[in-house]
C-alpha positions as CSV (number, residue, x, y, z in Angstrom):
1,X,0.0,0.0,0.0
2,X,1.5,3.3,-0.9
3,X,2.4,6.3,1.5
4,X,-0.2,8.4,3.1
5,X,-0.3,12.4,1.9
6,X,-1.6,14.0,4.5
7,X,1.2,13.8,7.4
8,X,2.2,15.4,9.9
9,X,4.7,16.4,7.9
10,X,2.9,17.3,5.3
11,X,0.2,19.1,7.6
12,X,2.7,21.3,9.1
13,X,4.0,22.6,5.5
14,X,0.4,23.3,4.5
15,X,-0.1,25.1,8.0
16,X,3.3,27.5,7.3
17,X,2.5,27.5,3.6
18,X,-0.6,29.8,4.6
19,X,0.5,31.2,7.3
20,X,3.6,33.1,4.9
21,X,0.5,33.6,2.5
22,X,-1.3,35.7,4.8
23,X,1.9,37.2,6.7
24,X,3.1,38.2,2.7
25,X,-0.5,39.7,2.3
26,X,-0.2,41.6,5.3
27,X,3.6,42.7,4.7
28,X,2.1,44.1,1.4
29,X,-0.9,45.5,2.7
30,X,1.2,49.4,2.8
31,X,2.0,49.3,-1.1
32,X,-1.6,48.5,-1.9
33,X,-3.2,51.6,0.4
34,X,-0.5,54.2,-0.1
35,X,-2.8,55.6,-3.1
36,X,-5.1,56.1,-0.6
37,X,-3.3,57.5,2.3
38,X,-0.4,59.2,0.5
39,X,-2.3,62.2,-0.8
40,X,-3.2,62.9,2.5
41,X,-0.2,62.6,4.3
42,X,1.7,64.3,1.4
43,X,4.2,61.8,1.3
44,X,6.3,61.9,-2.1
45,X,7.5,58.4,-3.8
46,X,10.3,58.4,-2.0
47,X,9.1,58.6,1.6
48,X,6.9,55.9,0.5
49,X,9.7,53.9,-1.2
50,X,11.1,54.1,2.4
51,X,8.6,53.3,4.2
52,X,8.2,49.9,2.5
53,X,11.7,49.3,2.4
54,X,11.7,49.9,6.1
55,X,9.2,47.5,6.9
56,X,10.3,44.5,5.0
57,X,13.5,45.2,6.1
58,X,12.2,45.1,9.7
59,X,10.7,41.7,8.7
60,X,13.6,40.0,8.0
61,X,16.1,41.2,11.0
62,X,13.4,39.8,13.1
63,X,13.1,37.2,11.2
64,X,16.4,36.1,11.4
65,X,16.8,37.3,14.9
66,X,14.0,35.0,16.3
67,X,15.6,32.2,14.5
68,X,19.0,32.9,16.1
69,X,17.2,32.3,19.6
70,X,15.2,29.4,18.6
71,X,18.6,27.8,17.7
72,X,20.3,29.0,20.8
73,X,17.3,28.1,23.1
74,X,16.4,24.6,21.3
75,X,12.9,26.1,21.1
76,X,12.3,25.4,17.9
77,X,8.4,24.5,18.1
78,X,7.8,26.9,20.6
79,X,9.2,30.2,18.4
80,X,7.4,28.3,14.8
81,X,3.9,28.1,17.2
């Protein structure tokens, strides 16, 4: 009889599959509402450029940060949950 799909294993990369989905959504959230919020604030491109750059560069220090202290902690599963 041939290997079950759905896993644990499998499970868990459908679970952080969507969970990056909706994390990417929300990381892009700024670019899609600047047209609306921009005007207002009178921000030019390039404040806006910055803003976004800022942000997803704050995204990946912490994301490399928190995986620097799951690897130093051994809390792996608790810092994924």
């Amino acid at each position: 009889m041939g290997k079950r799909f759905w896993t644990p294993e499998n499970r868990a990369v459908v679970m952080l599959s969507l969970a990056f989905g909706f994390v990417f959504f929300d990381r892009n959230a700024l670019n899609f509402l600047t047209p609306f919020f921009a005007p207002e604030m009178g921000l030019s491109n390039t404040q806006i450029g910055l803003l976004s750059s800022g942000l997803s560069l704050t995204w990946a220090v912490s994301g490399f940060m928190l995986g620097l202290w799951a690897d130093a902690s051994g809390r792996r599963k608790q810092a994924l949950v």
